[in-house]
Z-matrix of the N, CA and C atoms (Angstrom, degrees):
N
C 1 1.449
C 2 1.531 1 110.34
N 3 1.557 2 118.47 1 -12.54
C 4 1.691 3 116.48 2 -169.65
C 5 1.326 4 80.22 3 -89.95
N 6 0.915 5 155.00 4 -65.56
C 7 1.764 6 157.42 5 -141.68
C 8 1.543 7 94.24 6 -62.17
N 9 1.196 8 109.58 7 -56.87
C 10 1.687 9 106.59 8 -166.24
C 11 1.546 10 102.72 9 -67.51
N 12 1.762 11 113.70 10 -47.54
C 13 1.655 12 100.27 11 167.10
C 14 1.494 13 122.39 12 -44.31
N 15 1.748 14 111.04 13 -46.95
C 16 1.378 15 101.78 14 -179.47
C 17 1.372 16 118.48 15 -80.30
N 18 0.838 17 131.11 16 3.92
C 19 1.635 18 119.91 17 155.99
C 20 1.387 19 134.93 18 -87.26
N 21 1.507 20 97.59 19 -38.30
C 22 1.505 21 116.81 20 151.87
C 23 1.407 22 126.11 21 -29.70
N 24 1.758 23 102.50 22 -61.46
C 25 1.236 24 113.87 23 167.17
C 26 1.874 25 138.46 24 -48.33
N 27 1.890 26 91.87 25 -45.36
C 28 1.337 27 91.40 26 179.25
C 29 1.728 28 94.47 27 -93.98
N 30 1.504 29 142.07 28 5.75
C 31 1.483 30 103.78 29 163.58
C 32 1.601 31 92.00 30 -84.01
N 33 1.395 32 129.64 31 -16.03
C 34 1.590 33 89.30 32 -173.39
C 35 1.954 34 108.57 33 -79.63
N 36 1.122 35 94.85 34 -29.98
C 37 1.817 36 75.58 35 170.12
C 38 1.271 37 128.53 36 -76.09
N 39 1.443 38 131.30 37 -6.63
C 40 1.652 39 130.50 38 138.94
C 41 1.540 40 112.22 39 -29.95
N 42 1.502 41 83.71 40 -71.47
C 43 1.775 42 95.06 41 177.47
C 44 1.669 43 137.23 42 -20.45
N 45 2.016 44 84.68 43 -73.44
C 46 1.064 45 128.14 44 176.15
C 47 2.033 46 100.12 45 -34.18
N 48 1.256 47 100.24 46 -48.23
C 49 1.500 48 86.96 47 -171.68
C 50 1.242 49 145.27 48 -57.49
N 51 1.397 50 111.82 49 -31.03
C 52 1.197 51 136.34 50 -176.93
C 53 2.122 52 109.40 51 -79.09
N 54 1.261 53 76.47 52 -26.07
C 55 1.495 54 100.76 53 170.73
C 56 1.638 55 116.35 54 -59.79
N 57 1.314 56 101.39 55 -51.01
C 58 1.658 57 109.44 56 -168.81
C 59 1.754 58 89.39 57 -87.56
N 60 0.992 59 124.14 58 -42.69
C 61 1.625 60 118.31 59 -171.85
C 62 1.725 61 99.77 60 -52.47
N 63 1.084 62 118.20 61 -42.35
C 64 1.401 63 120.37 62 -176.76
C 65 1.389 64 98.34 63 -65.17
N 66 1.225 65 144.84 64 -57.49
C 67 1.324 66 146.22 65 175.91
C 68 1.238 67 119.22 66 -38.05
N 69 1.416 68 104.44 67 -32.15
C 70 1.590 69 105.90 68 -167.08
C 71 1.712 70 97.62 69 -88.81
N 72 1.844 71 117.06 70 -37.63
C 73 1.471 72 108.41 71 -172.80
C 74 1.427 73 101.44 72 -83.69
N 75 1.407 74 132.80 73 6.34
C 76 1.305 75 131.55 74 149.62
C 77 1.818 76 110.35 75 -53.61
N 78 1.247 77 90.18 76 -55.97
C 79 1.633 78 90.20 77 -163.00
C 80 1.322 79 112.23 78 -74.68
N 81 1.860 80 110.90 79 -28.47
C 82 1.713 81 91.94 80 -175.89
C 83 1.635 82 106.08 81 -76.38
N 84 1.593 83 129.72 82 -2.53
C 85 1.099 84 128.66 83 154.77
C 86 1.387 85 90.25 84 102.54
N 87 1.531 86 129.24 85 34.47
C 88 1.143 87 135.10 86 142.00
C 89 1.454 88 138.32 87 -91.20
N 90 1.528 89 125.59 88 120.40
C 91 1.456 90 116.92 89 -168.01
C 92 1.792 91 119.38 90 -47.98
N 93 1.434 92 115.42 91 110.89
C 94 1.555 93 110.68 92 175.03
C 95 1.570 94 100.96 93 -59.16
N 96 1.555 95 103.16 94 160.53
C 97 1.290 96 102.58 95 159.24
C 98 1.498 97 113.98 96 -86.94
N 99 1.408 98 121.42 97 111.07
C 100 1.455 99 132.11 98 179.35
C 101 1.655 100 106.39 99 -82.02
N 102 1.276 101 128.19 100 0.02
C 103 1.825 102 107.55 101 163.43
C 104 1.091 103 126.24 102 -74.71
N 105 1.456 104 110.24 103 -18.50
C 106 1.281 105 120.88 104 -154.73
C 107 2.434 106 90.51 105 -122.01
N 108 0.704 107 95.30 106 -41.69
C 109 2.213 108 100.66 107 -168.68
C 110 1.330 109 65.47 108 -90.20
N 111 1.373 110 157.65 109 -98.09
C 112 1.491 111 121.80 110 -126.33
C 113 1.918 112 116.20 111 -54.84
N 114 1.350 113 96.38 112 -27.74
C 115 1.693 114 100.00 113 175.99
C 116 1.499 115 110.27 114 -68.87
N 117 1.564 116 129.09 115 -30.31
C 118 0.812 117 117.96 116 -176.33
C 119 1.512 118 129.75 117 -76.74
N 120 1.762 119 87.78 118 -30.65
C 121 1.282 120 111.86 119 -179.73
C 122 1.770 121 117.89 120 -57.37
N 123 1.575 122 101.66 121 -35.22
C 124 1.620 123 114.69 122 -170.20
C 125 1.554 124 85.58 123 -55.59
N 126 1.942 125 98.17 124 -73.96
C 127 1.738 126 97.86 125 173.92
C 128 1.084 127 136.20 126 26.39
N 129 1.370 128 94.85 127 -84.15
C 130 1.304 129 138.23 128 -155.54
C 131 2.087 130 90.42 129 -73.23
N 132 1.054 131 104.82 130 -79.88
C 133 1.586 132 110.79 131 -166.36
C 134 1.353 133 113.77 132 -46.01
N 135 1.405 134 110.92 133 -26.55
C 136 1.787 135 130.82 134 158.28
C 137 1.282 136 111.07 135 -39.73
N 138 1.563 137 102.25 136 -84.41
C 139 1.365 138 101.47 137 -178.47
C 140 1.659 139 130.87 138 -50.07
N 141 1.670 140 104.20 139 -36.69
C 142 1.104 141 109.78 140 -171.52
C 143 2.116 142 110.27 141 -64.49
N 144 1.103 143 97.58 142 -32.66
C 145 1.703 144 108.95 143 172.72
C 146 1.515 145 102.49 144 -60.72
N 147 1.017 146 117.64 145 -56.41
C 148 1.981 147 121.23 146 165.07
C 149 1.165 148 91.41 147 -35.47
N 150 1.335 149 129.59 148 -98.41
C 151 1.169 150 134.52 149 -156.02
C 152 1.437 151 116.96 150 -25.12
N 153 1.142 152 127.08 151 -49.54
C 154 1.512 153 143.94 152 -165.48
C 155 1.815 154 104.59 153 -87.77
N 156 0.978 155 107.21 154 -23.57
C 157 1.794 156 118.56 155 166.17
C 158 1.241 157 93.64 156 -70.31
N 159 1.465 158 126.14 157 -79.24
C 160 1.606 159 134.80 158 -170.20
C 161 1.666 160 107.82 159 -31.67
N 162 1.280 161 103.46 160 -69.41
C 163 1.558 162 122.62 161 168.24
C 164 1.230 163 122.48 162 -23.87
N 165 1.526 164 120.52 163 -55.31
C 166 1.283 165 144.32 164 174.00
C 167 1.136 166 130.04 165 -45.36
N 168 1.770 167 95.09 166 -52.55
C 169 1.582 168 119.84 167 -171.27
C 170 1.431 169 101.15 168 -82.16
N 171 1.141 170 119.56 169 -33.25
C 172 1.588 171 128.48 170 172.83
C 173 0.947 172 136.20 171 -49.00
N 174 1.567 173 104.32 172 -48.06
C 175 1.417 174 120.59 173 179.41
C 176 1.819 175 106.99 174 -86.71
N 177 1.291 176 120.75 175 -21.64
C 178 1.452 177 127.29 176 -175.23
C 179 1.557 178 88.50 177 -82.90
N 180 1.494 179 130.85 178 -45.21
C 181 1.375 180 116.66 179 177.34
C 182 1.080 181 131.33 180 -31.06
N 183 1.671 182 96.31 181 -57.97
C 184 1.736 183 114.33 182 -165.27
C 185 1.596 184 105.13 183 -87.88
N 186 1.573 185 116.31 184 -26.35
C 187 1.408 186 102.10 185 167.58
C 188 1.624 187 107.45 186 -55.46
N 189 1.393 188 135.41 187 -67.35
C 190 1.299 189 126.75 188 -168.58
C 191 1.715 190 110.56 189 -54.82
């Protein structure tokens, strides 16, 4: 179950990046390209819901 957290973890900060770059050409008030960061973005919110399942089940494991 640590392996699947740690991988989990580093694809969501792969992810994560493309994520914050969009954030940032949000803010300097430049159009992101959304064909390509909205796909990543879904990605991203995918995995991150995995993550929090994994997490879940993990911690309910080791409590019992």
């Amino acid at each position: 179950m640590k392996i699947l957290r740690a991988s989990y973890a580093v694809i969501l900060l792969i992810y994560s990046v493309p994520a914050v770059l969009s954030l940032f050409d949000i803010y300097q008030g430049k159009e992101p390209n959304l064909s390509t960061e909205w796909i990543v973005v879904c990605v991203f919110f995918i995995l991150f819901f995995g993550f929090i399942i994994v997490n879940f089940l993990g911690l309910k494991k080791e409590k019992e």
